[in-house]
C-alpha positions in Angstrom: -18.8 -147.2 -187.3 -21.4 -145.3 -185.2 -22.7 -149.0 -183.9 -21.5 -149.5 -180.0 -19.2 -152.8 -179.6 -19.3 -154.8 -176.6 -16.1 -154.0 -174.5 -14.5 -157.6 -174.9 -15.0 -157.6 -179.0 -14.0 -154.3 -179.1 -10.7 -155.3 -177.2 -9.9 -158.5 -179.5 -6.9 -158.4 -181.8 -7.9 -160.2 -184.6 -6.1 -163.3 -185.4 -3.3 -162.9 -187.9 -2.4 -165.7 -190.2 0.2 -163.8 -191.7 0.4 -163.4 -195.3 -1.6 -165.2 -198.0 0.2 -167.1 -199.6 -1.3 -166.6 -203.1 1.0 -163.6 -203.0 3.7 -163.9 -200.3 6.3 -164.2 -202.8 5.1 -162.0 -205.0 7.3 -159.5 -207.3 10.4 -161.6 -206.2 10.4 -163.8 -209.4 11.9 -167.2 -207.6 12.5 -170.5 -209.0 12.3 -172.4 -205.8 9.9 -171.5 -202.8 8.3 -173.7 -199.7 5.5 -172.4 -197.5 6.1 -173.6 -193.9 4.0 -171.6 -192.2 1.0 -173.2 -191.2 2.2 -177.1 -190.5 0.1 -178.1 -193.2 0.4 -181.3 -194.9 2.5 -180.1 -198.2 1.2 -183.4 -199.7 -1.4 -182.2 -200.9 -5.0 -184.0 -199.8 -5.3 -187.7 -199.4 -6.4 -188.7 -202.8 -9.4 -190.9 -201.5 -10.8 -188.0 -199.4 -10.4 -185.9 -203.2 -12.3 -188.7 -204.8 -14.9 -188.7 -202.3 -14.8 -184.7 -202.2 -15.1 -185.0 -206.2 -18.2 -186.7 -205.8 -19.9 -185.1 -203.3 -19.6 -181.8 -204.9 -21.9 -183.6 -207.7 -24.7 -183.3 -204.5 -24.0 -179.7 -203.1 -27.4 -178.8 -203.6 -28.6 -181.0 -200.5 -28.0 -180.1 -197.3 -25.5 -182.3 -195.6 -26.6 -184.5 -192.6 -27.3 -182.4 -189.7 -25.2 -184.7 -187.2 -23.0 -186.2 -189.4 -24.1 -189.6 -189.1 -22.3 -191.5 -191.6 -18.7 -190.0 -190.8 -19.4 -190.3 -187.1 -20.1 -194.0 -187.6 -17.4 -194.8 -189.5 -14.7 -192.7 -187.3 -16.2 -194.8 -184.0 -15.3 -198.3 -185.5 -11.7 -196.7 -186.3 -11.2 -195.1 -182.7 -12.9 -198.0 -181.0 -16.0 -196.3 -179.5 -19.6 -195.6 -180.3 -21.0 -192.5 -182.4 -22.9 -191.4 -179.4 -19.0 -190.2 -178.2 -17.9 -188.3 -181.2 -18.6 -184.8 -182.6 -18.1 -183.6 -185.8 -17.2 -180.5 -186.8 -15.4 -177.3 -188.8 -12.2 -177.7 -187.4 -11.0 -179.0 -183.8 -11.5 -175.4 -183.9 -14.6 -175.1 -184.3 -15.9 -177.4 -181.6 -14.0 -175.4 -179.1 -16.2 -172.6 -180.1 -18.8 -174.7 -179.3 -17.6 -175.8 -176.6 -17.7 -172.2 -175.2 -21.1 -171.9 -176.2 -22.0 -174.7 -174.8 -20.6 -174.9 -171.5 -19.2 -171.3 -170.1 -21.4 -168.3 -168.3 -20.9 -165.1 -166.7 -18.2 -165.2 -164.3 -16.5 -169.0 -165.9 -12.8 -169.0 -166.0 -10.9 -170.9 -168.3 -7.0 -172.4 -167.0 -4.4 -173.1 -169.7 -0.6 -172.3 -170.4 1.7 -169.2 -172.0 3.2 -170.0 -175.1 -0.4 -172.1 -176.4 -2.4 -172.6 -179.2 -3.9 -169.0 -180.2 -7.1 -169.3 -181.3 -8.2 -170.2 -177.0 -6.7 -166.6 -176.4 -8.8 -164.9 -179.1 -12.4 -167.1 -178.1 -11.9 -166.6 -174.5 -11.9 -162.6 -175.0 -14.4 -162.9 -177.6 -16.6 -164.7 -174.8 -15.9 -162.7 -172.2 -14.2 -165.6 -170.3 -10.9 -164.7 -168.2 -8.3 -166.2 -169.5 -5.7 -168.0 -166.5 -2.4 -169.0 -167.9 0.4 -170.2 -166.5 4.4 -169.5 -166.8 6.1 -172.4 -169.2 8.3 -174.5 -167.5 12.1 -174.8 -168.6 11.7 -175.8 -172.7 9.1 -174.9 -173.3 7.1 -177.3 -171.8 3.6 -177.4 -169.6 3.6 -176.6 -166.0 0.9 -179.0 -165.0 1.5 -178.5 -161.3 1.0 -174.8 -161.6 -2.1 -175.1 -163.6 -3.6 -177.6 -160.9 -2.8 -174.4 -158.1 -4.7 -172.3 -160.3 -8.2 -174.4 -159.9 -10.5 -172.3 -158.0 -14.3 -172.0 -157.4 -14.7 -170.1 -161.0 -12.6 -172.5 -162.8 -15.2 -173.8 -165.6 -12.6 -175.4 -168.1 -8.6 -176.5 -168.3 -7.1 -176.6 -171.8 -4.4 -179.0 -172.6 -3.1 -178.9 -175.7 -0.8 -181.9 -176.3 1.6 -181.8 -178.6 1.3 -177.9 -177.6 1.5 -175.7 -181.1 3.6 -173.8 -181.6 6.1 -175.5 -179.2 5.8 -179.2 -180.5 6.3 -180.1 -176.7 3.9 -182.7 -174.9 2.6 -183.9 -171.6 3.7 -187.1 -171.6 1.9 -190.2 -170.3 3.1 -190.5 -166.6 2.5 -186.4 -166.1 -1.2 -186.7 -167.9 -2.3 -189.7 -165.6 -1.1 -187.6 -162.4 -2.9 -184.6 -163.7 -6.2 -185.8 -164.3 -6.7 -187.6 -160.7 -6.0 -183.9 -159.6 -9.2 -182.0 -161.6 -12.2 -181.8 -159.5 -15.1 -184.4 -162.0 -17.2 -180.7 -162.5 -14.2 -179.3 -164.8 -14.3 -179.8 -168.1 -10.6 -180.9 -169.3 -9.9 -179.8 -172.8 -7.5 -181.9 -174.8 -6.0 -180.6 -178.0 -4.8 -183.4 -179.7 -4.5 -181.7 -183.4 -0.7 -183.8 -184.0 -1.6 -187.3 -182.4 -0.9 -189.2 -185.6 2.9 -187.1 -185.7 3.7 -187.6 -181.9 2.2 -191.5 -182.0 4.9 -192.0 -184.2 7.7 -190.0 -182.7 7.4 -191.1 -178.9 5.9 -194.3 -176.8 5.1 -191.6 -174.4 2.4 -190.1 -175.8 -0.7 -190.2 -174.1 -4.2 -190.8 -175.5 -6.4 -189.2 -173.8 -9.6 -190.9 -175.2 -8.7 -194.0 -173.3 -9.3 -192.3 -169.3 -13.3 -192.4 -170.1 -13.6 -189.4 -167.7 -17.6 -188.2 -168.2 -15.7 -184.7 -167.4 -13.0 -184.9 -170.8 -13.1 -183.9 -174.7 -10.3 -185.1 -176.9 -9.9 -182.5 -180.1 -8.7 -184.1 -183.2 -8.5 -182.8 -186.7 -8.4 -184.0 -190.5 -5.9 -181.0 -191.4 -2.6 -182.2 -190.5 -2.0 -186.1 -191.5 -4.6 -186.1 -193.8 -4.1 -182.6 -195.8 -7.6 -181.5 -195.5 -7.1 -178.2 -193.7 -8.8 -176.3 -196.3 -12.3 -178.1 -195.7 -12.7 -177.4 -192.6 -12.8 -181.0 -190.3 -12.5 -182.2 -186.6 -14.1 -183.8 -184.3 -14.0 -184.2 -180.6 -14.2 -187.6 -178.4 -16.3 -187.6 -175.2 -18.8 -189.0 -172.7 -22.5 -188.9 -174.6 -23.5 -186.4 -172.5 -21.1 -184.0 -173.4 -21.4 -184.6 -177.1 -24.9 -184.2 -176.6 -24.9 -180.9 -175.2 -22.8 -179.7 -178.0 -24.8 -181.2 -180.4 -27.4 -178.4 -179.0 -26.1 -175.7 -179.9 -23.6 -176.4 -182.7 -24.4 -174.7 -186.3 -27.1 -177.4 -187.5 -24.8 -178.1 -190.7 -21.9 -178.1 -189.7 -19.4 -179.5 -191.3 -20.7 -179.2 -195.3 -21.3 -182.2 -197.6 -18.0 -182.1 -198.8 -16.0 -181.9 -195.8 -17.8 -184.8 -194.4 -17.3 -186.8 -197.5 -13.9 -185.9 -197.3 -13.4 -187.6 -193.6 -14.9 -190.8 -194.8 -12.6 -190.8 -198.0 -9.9 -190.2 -195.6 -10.5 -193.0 -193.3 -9.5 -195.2 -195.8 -6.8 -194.0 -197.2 -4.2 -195.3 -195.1 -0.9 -195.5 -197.6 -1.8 -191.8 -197.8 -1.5 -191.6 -194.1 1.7 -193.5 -193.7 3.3 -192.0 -196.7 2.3 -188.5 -194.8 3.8 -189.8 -191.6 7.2 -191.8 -192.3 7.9 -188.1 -194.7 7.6 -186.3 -191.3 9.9 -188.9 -189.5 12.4 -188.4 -191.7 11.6 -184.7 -192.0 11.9 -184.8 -188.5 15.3 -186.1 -188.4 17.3 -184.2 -190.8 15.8 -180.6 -189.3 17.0 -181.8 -185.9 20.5 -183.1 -187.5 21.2 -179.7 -189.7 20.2 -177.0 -187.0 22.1 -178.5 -184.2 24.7 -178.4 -186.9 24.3 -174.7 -187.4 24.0 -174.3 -183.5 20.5 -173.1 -183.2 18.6 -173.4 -180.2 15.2 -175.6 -181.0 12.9 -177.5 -179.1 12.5 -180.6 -179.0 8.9 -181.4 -181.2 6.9 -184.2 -181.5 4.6 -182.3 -184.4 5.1 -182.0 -187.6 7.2 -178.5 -187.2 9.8 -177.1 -185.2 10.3 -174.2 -183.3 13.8 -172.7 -182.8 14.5 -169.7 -180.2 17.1 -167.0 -181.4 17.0 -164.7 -178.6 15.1 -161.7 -179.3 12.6 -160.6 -181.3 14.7 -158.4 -183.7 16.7 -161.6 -184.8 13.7 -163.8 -184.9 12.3 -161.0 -186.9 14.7 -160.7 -189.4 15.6 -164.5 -190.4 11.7 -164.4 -191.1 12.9 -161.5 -193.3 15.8 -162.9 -195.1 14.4 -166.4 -195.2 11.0 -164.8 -196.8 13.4 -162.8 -199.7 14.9 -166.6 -200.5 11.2 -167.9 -200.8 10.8 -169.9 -197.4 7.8 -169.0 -195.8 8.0 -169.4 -192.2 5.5 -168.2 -189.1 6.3 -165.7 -186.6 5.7 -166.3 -183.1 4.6 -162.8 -181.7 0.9 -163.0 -181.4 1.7 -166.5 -179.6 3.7 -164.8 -176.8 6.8 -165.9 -178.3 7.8 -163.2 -180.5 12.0 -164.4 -180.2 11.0 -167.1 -181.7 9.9 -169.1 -185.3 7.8 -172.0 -186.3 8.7 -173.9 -188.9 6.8 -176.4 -191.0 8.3 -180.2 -192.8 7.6 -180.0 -195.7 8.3 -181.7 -198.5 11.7 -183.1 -198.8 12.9 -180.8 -201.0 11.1 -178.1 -199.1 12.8 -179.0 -196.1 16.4 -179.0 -197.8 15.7 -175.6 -199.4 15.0 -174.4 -196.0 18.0 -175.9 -194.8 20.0 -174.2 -197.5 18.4 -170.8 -197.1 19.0 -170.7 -193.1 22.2 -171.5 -193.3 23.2 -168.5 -195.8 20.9 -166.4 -193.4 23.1 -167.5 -190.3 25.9 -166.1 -192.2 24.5 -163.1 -193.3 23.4 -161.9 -190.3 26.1 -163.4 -188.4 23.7 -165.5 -185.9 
């Protein structure tokens, strides 16, 4: 291509989902595969968000409500605030790009951790924003005190993301309250909170960050985890009305699409959907924890709906993705997180979780692990 890049897109490394998984298993002819890759909710959708998705699809030819009115109403009764505070849009994701937009110029810096979610790597050099991060502390976990040291003059953002993917760690309630009182009121603190409905119901120690009412904070939350809706795209952010207000500015004007916001408000109230999704990961949560301590593997401690285990380098890491992919468990690798000795998995299903089980531990053998 004979058109001149800028020198920060030209730079980017694309992300990399890995394979599709319309044909990750392909030409292996399996009886029995699980995709645990993406920490996506293996239930399928809720089926009141695919009712409500079923009829808005009968109105696709309108365009959907520029601000998402409806959904933003009903979410604020369910989160206890008003729909002045919310922001809806395609993917927690997607309102951090808009939060860039929004919020950084020329010469902004932006403070997070090693080891985090990234798609804050990838928009930061796509922006042309340095990117500050931090060593992890012993397990994996966020050095908060370092991050604080890191605040200078050009500091225009902090991200948190809490549980952090892909380590399933979190900043727990007594370390989040200290934090805060430390960030100057003109930084904007970024909270990723993608697995609050997992980590609400695997800890008491899990802070939510909606409830410090800083007019400097945005909570990110998403529809694609508990409520299996990651293929329509839907988040939304909670903050002071004046920061939802600049990002209603420049947001895309219809974002997210009929569907997806009929989808939310199906979602809402499907609560034996929700529960069903969460006591499934409880239990999903147990039995990975009670088999790979069995097998002796090294895994941290998650309070997501996945777990990652450490096996030392990247060449082993590499090939139980391998061997596991050959026995039809799809899995994610960790390199382009900056953990490449290291594997994500998913819970499934239970009998997604068992066949991973079962497949390991013939894969521990094999390569003698």
């Amino acid at each position: 291509m004979k058109i001149k890049l800028p020198e920060n897109i030209a730079a980017v490394e694309s992300y990399k989902p890995g394979k599709s998984v319309n044909n990750v298993f392909e030409g292996l002819n399996l009886k029995r595969t699980a995709i645990l890759s993406s920490n996506e909710n293996n239930f399928g959708p809720s089926p009141k968000a695919l009712e409500a998705m079923t009829e808005a699809m009968g109105k696709v030819n309108l365009y959907p409500e520029p601000s998402s009115v409806s959904l933003r109403i009903k979410l604020a009764k369910r989160l206890n605030t008003q729909p002045e505070n919310l922001i809806i849009g395609n993917g927690s994701d997607g309102i951090l790009s808009t939060i860039f937009k929004a919020f950084f110029s020329s010469g902004d810096e932006l403070i997070s951790s090693k080891g985090s979610f990234v798609a804050v790597n990838v928009m930061t050099k796509l922006n042309n924003i340095p990117y500050i991060q931090t060593e992890m502390r012993d397990g994996y976990k966020f050095d908060l005190d370092a991050i604080a040291e890191k605040i200078n003059p050009k500091t225009k953002a902090i991200y948190l993301c809490n549980p952090n993917n892909p380590t399933g760690t979190i900043i727990s309630q007594n370390a989040l309250d200290n934090f805060v009182k430390k960030v100057p009121d003109h930084i904007l603190i970024i909270v990723d909170e993608a697995y609050s409905e997992f980590a609400n119901s695997l800890t008491d120690n899990f802070p939510d960050s909606t409830q410090y009412n800083l007019p400097n904070l945005i909570t990110l939350r998403t529809f694609s985890k508990a409520y299996g809706l990651a293929g329509v795209r839907l988040g939304y952010g909670i903050a002071h009305e004046e920061i939802v207000a600049t990002l209603l500015k420049v947001k895309l004007t219809f974002d997210p699409s009929i569907v997806a916001q009929a989808a939310g408000i199906g979602a809402l109230d499907d609560d034996e959907f929700l529960q069903k999704t969460i006591a499934n990961n409880l239990n999903g949560m147990r039995f990975y924890k009670e088999k790979f301590a069995a097998m002796g593997l090294k895994f941290t401690p998650s309070f997501g709906n996945f777990v990652m285990v450490d096996f030392g380098t990247e060449a082993a890491a590499g090939q139980v993705f391998e061997q596991l992919l050959q026995r039809g468990v799809f899995v994610r690798p960790l390199k382009f997180f900056q953990l490449p000795h290291c594997l994500r998995i998913s819970i499934g299903t239970p009998e997604e979780c068992e066949l991973l089980v079962e497949k390991l531990e013939e894969v521990m053998v094999l390569i003698n692990l």
